[in-house]
PDB file of N, CA, C and O in Angstrom:
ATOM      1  N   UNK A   1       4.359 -28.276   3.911  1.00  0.00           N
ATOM      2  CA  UNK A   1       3.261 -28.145   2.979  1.00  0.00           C
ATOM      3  C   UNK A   1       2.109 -27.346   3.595  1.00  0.00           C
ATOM      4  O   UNK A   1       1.536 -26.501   2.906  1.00  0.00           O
ATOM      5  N   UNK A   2       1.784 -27.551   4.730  1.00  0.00           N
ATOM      6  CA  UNK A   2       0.475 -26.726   5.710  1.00  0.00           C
ATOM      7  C   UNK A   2       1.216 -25.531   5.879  1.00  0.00           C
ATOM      8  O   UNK A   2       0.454 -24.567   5.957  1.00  0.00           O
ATOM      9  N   UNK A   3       2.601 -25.180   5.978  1.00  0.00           N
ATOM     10  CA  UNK A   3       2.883 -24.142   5.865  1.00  0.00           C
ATOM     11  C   UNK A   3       2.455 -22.963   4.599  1.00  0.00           C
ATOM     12  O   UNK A   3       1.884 -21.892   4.801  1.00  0.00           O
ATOM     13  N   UNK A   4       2.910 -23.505   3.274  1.00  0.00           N
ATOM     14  CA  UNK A   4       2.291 -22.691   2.259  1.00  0.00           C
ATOM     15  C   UNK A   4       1.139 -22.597   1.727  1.00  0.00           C
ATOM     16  O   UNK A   4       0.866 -21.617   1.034  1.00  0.00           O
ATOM     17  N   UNK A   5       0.029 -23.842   2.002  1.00  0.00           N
ATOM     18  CA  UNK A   5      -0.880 -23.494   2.059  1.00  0.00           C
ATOM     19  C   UNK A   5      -1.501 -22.349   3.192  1.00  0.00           C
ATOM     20  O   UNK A   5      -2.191 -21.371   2.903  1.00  0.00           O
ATOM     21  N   UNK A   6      -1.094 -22.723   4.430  1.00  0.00           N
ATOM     22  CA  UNK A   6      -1.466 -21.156   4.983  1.00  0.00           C
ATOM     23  C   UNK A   6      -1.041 -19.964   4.277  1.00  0.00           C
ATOM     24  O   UNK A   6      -1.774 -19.025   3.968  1.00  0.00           O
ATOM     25  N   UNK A   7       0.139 -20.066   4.058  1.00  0.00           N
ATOM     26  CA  UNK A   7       0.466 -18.453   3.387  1.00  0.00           C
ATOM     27  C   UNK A   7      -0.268 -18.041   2.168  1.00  0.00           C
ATOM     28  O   UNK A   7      -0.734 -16.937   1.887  1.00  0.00           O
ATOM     29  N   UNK A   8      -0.277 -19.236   1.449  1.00  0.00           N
ATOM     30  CA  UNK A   8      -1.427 -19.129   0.151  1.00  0.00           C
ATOM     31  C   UNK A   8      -2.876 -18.296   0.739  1.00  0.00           C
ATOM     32  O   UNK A   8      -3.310 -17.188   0.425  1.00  0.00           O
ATOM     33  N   UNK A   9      -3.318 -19.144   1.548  1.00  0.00           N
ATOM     34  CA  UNK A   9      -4.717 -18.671   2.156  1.00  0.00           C
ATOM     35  C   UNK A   9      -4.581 -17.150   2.266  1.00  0.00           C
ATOM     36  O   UNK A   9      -5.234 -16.239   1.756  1.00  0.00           O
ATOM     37  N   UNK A  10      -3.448 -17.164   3.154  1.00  0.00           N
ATOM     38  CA  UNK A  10      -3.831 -15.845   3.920  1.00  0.00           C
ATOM     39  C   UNK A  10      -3.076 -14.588   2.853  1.00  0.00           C
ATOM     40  O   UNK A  10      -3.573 -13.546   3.279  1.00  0.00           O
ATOM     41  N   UNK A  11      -2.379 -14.317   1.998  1.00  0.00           N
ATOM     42  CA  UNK A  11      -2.613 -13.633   0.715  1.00  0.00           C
ATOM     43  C   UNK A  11      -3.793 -13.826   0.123  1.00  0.00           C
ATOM     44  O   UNK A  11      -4.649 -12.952   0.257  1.00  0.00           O
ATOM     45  N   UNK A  12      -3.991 -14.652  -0.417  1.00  0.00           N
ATOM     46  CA  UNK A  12      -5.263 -14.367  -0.928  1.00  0.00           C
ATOM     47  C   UNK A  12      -6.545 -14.153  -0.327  1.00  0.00           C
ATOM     48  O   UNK A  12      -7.586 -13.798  -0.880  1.00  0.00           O
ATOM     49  N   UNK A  13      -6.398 -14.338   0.516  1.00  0.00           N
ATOM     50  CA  UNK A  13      -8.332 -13.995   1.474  1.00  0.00           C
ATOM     51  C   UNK A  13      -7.672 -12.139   1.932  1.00  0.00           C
ATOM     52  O   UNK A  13      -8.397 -11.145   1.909  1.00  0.00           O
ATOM     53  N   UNK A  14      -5.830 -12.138   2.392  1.00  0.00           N
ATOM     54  CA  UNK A  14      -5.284 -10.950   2.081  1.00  0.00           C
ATOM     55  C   UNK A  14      -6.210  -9.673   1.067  1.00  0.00           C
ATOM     56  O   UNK A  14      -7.086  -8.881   1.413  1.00  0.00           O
ATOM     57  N   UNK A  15      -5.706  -9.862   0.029  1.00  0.00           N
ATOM     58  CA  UNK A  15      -5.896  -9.712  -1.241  1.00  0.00           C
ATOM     59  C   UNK A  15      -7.415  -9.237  -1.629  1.00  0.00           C
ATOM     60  O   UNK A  15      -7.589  -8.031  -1.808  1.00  0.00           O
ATOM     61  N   UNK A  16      -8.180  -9.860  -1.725  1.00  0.00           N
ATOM     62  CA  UNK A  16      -9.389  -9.980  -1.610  1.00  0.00           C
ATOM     63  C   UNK A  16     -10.450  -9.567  -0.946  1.00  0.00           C
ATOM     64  O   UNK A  16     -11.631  -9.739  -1.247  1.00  0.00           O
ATOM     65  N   UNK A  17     -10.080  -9.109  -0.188  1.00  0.00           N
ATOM     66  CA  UNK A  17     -10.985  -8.826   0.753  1.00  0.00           C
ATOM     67  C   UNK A  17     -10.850  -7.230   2.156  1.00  0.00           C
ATOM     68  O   UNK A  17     -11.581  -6.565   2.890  1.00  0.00           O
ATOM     69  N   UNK A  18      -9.493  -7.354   1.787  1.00  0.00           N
ATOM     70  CA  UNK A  18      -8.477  -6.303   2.192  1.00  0.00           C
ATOM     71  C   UNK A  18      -8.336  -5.091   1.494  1.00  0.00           C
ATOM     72  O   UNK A  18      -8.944  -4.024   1.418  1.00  0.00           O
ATOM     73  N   UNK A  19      -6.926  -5.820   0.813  1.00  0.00           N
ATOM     74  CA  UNK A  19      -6.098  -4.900   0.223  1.00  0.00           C
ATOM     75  C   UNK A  19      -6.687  -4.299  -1.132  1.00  0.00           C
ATOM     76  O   UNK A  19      -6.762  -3.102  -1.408  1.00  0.00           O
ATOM     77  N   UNK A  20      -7.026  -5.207  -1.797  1.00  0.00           N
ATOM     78  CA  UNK A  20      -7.875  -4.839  -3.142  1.00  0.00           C
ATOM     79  C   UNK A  20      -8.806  -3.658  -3.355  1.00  0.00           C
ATOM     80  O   UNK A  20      -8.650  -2.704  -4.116  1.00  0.00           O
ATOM     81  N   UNK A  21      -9.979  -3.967  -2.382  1.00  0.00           N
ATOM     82  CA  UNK A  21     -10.679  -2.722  -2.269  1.00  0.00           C
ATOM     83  C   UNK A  21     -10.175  -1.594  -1.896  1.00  0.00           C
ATOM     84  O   UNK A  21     -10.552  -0.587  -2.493  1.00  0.00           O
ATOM     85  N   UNK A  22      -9.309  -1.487  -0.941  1.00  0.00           N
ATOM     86  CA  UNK A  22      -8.955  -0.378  -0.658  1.00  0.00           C
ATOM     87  C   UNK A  22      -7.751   0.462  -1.690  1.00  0.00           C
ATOM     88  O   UNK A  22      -7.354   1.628  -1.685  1.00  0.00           O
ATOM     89  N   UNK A  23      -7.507  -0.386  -2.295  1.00  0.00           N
ATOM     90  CA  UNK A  23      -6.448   0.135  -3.359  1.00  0.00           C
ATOM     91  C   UNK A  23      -7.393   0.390  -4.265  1.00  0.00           C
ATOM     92  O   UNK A  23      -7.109   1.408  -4.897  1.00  0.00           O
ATOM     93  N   UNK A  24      -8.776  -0.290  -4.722  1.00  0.00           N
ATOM     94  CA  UNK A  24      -9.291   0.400  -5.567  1.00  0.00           C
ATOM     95  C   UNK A  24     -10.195   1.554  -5.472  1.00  0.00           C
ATOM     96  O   UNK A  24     -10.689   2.201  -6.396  1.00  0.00           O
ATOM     97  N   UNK A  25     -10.339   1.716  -4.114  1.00  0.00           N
ATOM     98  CA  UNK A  25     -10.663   2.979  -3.662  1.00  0.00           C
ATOM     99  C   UNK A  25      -9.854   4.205  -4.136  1.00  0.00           C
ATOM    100  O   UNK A  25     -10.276   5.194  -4.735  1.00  0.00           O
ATOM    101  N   UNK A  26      -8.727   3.951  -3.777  1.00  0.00           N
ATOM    102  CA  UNK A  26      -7.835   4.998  -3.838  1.00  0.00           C
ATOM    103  C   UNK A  26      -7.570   4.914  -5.446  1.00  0.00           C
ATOM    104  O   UNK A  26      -7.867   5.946  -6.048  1.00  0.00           O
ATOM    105  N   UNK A  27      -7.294   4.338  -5.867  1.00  0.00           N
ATOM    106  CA  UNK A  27      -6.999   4.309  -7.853  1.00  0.00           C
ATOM    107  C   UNK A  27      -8.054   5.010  -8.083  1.00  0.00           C
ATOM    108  O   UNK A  27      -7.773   5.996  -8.766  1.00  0.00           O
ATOM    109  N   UNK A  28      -9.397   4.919  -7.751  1.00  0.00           N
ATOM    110  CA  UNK A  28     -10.789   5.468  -8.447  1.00  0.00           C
ATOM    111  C   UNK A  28     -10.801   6.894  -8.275  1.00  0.00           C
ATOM    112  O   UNK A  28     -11.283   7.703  -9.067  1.00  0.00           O
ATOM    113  N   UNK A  29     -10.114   7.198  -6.951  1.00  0.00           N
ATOM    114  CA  UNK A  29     -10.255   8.467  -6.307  1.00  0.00           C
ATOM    115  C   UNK A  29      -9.104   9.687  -7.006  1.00  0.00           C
ATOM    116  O   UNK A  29      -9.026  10.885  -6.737  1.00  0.00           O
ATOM    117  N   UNK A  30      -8.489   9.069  -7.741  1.00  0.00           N
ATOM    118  CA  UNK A  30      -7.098   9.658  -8.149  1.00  0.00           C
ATOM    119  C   UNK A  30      -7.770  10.952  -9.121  1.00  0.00           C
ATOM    120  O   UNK A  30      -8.916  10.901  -9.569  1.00  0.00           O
ATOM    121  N   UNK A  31      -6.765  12.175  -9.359  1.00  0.00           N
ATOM    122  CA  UNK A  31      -7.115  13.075 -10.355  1.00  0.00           C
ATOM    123  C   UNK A  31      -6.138  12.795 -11.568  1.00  0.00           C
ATOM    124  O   UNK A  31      -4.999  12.767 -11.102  1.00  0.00           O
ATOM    125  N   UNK A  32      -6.129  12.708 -12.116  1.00  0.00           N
ATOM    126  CA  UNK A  32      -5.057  12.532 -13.559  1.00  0.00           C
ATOM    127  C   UNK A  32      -4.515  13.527 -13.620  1.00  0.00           C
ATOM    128  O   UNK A  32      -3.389  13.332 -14.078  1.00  0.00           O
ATOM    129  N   UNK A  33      -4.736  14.808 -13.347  1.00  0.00           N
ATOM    130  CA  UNK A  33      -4.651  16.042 -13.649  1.00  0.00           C
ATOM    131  C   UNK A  33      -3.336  16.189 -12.666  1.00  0.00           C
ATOM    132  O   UNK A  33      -2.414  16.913 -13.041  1.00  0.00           O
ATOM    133  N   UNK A  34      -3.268  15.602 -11.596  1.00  0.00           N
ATOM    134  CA  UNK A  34      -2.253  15.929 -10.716  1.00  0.00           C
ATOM    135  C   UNK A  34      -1.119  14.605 -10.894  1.00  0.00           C
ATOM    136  O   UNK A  34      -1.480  13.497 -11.289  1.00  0.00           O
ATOM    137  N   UNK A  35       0.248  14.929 -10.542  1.00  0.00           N
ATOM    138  CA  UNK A  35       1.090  14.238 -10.483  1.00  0.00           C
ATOM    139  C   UNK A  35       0.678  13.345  -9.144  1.00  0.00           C
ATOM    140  O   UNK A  35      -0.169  13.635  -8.299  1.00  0.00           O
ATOM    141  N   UNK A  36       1.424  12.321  -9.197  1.00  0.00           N
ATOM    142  CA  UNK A  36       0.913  10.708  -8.109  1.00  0.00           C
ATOM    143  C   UNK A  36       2.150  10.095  -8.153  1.00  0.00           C
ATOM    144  O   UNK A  36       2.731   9.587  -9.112  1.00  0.00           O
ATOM    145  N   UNK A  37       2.692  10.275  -6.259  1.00  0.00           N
ATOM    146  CA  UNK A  37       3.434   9.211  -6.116  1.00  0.00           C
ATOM    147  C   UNK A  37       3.036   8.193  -5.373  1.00  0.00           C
ATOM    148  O   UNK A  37       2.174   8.444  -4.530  1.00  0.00           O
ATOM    149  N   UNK A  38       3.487   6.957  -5.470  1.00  0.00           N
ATOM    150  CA  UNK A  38       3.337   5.932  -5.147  1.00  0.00           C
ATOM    151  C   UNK A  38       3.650   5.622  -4.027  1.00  0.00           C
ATOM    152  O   UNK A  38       4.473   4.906  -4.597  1.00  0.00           O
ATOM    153  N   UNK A  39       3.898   5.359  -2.515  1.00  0.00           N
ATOM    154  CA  UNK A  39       4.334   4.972  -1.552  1.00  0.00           C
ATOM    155  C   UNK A  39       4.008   3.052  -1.347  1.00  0.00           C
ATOM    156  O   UNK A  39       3.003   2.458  -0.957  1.00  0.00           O
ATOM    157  N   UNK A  40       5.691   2.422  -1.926  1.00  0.00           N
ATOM    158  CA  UNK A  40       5.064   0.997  -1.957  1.00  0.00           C
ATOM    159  C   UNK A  40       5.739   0.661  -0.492  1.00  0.00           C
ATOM    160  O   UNK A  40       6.749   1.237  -0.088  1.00  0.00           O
ATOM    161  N   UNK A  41       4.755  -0.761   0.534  1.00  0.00           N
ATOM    162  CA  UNK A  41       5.574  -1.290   1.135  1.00  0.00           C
ATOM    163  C   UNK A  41       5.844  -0.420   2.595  1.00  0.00           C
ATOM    164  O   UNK A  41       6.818  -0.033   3.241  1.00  0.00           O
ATOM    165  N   UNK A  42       4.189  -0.361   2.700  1.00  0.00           N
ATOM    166  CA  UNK A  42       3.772   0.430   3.936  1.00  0.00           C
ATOM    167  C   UNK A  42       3.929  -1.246   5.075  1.00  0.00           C
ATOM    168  O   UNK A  42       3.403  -2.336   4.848  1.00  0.00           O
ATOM    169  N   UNK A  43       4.509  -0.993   5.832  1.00  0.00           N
ATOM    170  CA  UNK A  43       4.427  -1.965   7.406  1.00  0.00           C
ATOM    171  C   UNK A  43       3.105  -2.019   7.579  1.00  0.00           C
ATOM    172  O   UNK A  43       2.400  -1.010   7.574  1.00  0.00           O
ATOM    173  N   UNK A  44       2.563  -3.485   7.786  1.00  0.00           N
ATOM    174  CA  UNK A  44       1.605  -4.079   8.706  1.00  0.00           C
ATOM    175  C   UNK A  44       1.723  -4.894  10.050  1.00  0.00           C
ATOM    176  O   UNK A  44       0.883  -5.404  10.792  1.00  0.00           O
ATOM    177  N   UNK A  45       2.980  -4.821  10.068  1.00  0.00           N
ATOM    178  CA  UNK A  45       3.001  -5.279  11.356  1.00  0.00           C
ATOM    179  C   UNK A  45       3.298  -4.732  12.632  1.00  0.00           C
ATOM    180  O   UNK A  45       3.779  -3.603  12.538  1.00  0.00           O
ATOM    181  N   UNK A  46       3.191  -5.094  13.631  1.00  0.00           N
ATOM    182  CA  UNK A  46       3.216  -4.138  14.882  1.00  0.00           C
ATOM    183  C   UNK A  46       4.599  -3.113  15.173  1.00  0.00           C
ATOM    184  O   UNK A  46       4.679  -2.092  15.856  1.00  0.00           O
ATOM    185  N   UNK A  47       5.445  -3.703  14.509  1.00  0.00           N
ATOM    186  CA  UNK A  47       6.873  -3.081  15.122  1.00  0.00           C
ATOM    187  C   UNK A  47       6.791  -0.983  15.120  1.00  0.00           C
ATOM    188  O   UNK A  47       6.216  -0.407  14.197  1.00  0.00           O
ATOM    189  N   UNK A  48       7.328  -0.347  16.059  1.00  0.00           N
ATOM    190  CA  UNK A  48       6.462   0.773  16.615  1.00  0.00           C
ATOM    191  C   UNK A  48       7.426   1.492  15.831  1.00  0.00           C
ATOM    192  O   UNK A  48       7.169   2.634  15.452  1.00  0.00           O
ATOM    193  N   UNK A  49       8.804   0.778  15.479  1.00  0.00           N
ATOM    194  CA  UNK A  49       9.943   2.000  14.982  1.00  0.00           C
ATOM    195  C   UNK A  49       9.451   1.621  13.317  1.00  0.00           C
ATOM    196  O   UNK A  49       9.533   2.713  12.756  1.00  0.00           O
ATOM    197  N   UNK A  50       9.138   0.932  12.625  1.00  0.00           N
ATOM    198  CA  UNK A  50       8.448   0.924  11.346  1.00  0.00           C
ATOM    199  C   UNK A  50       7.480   1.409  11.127  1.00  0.00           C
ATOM    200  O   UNK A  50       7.362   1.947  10.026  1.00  0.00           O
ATOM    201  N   UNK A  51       6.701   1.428  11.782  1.00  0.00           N
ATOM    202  CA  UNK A  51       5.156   2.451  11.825  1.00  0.00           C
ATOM    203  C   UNK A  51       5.952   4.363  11.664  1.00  0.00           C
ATOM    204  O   UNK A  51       5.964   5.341  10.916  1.00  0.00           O
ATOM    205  N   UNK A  52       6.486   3.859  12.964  1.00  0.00           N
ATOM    206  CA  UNK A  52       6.933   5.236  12.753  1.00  0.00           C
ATOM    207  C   UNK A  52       7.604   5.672  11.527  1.00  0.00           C
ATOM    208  O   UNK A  52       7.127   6.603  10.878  1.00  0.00           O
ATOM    209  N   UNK A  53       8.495   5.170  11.218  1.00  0.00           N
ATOM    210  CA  UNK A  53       8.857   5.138   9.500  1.00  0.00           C
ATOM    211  C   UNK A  53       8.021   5.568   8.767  1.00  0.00           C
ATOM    212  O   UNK A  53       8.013   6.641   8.163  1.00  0.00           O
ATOM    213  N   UNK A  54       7.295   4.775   8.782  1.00  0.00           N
ATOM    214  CA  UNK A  54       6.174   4.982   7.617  1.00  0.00           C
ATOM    215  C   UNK A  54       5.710   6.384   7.524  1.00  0.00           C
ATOM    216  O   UNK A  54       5.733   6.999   6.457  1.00  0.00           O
ATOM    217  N   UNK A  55       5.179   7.024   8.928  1.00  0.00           N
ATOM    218  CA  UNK A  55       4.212   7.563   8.664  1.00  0.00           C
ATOM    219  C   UNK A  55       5.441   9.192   8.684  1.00  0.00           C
ATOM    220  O   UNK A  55       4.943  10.233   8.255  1.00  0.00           O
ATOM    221  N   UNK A  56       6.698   9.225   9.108  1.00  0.00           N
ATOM    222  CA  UNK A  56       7.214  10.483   9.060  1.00  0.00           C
ATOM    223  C   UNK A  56       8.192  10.443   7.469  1.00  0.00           C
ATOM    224  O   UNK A  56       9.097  11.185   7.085  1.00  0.00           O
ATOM    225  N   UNK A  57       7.512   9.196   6.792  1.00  0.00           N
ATOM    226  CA  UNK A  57       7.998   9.180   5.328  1.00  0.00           C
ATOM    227  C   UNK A  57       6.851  10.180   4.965  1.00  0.00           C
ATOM    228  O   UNK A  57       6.932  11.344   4.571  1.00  0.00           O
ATOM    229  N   UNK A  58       5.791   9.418   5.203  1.00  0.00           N
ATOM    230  CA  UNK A  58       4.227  10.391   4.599  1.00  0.00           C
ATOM    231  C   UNK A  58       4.372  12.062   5.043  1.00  0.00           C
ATOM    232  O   UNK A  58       4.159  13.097   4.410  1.00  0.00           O
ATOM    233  N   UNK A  59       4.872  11.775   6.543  1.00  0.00           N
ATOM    234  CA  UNK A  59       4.953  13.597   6.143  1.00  0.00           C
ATOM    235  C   UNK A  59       5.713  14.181   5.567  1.00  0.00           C
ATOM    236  O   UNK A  59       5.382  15.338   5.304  1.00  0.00           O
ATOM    237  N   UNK A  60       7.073  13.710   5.088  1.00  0.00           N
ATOM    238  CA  UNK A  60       8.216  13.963   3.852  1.00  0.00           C
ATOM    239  C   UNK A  60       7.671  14.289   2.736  1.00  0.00           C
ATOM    240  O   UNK A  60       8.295  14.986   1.937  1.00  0.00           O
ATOM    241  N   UNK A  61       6.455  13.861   2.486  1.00  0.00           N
ATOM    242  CA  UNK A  61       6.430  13.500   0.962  1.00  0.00           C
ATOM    243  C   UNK A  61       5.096  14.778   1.032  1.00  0.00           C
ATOM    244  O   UNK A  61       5.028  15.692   0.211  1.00  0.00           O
ATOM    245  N   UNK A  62       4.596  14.681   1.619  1.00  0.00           N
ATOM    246  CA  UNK A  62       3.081  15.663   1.820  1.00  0.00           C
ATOM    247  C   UNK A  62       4.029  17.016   1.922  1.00  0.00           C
ATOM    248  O   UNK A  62       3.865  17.727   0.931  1.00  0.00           O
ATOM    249  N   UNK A  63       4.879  17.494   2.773  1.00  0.00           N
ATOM    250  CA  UNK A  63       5.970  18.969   2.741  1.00  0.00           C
ATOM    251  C   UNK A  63       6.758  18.697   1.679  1.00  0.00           C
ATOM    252  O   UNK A  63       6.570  19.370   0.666  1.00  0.00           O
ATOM    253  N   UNK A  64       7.482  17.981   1.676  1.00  0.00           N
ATOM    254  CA  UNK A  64       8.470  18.095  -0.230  1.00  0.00           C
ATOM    255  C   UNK A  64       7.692  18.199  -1.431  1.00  0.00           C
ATOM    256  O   UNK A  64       8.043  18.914  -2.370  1.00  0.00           O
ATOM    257  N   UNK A  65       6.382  17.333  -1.430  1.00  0.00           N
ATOM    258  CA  UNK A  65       5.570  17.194  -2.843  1.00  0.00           C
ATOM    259  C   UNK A  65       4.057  17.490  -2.474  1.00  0.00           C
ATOM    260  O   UNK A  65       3.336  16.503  -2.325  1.00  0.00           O
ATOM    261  N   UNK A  66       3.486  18.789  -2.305  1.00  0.00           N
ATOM    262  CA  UNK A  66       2.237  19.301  -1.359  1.00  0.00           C
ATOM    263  C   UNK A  66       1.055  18.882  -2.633  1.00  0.00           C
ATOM    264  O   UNK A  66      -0.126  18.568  -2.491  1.00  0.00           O
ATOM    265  N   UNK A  67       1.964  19.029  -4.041  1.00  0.00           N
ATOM    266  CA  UNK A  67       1.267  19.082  -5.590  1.00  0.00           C
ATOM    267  C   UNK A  67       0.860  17.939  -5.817  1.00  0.00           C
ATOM    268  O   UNK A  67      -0.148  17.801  -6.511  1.00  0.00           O
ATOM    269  N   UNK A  68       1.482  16.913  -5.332  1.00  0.00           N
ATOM    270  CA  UNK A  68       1.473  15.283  -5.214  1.00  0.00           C
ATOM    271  C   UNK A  68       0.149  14.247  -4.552  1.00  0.00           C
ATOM    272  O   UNK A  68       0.133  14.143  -3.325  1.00  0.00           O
ATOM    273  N   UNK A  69      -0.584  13.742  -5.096  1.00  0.00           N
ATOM    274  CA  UNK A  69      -1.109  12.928  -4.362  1.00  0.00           C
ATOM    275  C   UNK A  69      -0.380  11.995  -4.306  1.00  0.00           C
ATOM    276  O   UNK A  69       0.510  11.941  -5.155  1.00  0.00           O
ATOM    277  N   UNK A  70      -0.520  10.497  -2.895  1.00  0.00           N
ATOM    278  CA  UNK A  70       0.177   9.762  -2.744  1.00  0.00           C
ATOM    279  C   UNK A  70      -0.910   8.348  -2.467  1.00  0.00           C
ATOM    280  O   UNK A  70      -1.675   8.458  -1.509  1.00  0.00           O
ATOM    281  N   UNK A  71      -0.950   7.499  -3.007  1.00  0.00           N
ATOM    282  CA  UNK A  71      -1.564   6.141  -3.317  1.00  0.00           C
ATOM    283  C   UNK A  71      -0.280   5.619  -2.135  1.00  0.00           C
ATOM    284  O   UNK A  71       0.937   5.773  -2.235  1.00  0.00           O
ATOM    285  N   UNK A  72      -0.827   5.169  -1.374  1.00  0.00           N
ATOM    286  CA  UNK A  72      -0.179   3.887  -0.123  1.00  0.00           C
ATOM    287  C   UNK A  72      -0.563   2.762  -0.471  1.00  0.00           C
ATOM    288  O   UNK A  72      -1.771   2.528  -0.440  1.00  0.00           O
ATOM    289  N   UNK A  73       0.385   1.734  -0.906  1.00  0.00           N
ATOM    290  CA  UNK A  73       0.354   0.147  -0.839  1.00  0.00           C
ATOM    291  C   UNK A  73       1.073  -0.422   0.132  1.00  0.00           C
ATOM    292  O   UNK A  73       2.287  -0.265   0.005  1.00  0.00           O
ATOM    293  N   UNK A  74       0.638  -1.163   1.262  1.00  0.00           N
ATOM    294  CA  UNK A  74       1.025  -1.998   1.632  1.00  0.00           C
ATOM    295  C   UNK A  74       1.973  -3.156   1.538  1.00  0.00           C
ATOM    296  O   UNK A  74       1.588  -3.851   0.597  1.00  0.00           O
ATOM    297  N   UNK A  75       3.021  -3.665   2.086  1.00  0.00           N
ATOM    298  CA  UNK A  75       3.814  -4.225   2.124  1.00  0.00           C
ATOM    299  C   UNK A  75       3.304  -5.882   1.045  1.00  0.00           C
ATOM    300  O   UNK A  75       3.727  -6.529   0.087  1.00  0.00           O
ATOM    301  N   UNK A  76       2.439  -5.886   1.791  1.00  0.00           N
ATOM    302  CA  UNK A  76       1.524  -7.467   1.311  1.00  0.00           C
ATOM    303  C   UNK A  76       1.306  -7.490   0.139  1.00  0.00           C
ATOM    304  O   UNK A  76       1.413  -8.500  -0.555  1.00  0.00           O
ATOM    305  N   UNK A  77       0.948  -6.316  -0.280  1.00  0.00           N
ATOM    306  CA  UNK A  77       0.049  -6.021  -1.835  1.00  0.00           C
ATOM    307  C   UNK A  77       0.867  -5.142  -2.914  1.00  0.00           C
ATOM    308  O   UNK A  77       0.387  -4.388  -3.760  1.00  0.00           O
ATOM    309  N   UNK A  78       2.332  -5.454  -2.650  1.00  0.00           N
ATOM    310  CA  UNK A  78       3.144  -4.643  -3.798  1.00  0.00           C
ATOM    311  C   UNK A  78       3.362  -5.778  -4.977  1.00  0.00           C
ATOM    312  O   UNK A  78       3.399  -5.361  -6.135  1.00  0.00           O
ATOM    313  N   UNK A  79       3.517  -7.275  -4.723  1.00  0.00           N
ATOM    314  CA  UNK A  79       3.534  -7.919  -6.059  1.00  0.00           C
ATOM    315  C   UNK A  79       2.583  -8.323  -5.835  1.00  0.00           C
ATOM    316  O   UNK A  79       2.809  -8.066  -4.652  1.00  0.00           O
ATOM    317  N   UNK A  80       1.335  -8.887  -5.795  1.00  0.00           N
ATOM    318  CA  UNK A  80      -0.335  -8.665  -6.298  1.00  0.00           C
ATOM    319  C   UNK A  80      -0.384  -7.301  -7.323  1.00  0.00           C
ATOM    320  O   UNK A  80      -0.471  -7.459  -8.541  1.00  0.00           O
ATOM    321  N   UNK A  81      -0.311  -5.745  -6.612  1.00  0.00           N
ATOM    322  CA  UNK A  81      -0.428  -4.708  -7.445  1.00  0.00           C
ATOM    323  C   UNK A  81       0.373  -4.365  -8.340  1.00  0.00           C
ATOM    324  O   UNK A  81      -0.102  -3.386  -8.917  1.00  0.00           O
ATOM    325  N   UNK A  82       1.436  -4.684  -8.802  1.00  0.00           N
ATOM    326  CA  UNK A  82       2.526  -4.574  -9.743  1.00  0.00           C
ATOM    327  C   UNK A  82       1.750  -4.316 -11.504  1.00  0.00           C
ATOM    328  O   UNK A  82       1.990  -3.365 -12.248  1.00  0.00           O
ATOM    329  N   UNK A  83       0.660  -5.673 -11.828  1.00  0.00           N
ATOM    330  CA  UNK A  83       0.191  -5.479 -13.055  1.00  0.00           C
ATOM    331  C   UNK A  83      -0.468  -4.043 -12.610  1.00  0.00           C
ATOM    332  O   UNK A  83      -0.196  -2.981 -13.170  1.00  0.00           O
ATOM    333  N   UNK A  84      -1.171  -4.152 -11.764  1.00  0.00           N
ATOM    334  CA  UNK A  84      -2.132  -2.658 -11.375  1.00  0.00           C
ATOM    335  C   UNK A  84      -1.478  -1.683 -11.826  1.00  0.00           C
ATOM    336  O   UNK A  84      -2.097  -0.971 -12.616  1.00  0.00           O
ATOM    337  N   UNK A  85       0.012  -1.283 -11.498  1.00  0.00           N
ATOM    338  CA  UNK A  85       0.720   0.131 -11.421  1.00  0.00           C
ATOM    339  C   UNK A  85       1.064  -0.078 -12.888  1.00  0.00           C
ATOM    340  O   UNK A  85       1.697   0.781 -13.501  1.00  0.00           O
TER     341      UNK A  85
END
């Protein structure tokens, strides 16, 4: 039970205080005018070969789709943001 209440906590203080703003940073910042892909289910945790993932996905997508802006969500905040998208 102290188990899911921690996890409860820590999504939501997550959520809140985190992830939220910064996703609504980036939603606010968007052009309509341009096509937008989504990158869901960015790594937060330390592991060095997932980071790395991540970020030579981002340069995939920046050389394949230069026309593209790309909104990054986080691993934590893909079902929180789901109604969002």
């Amino acid at each position: 039970m102290i188990e899911k209440l921690k996890d409860w906590l820590k999504s939501h203080t997550l959520w809140r205080w985190a992830i939220c703003p910064t996703l609504r940073v980036q939603l606010e910042q968007l052009n309509t005018a341009k096509p937008t892909v989504f990158y869901l289910g960015l790594p937060e945790h330390g592991n060095l070969g997932d980071q790395a993932i991540a970020k030579a996905t981002e340069i995939y997508l920046q050389e394949q789709l230069p026309q593209h802006q790309v909104v990054r969500i986080a691993n934590d905040a893909v079902l929180p943001c789901i109604p969002l998208l």
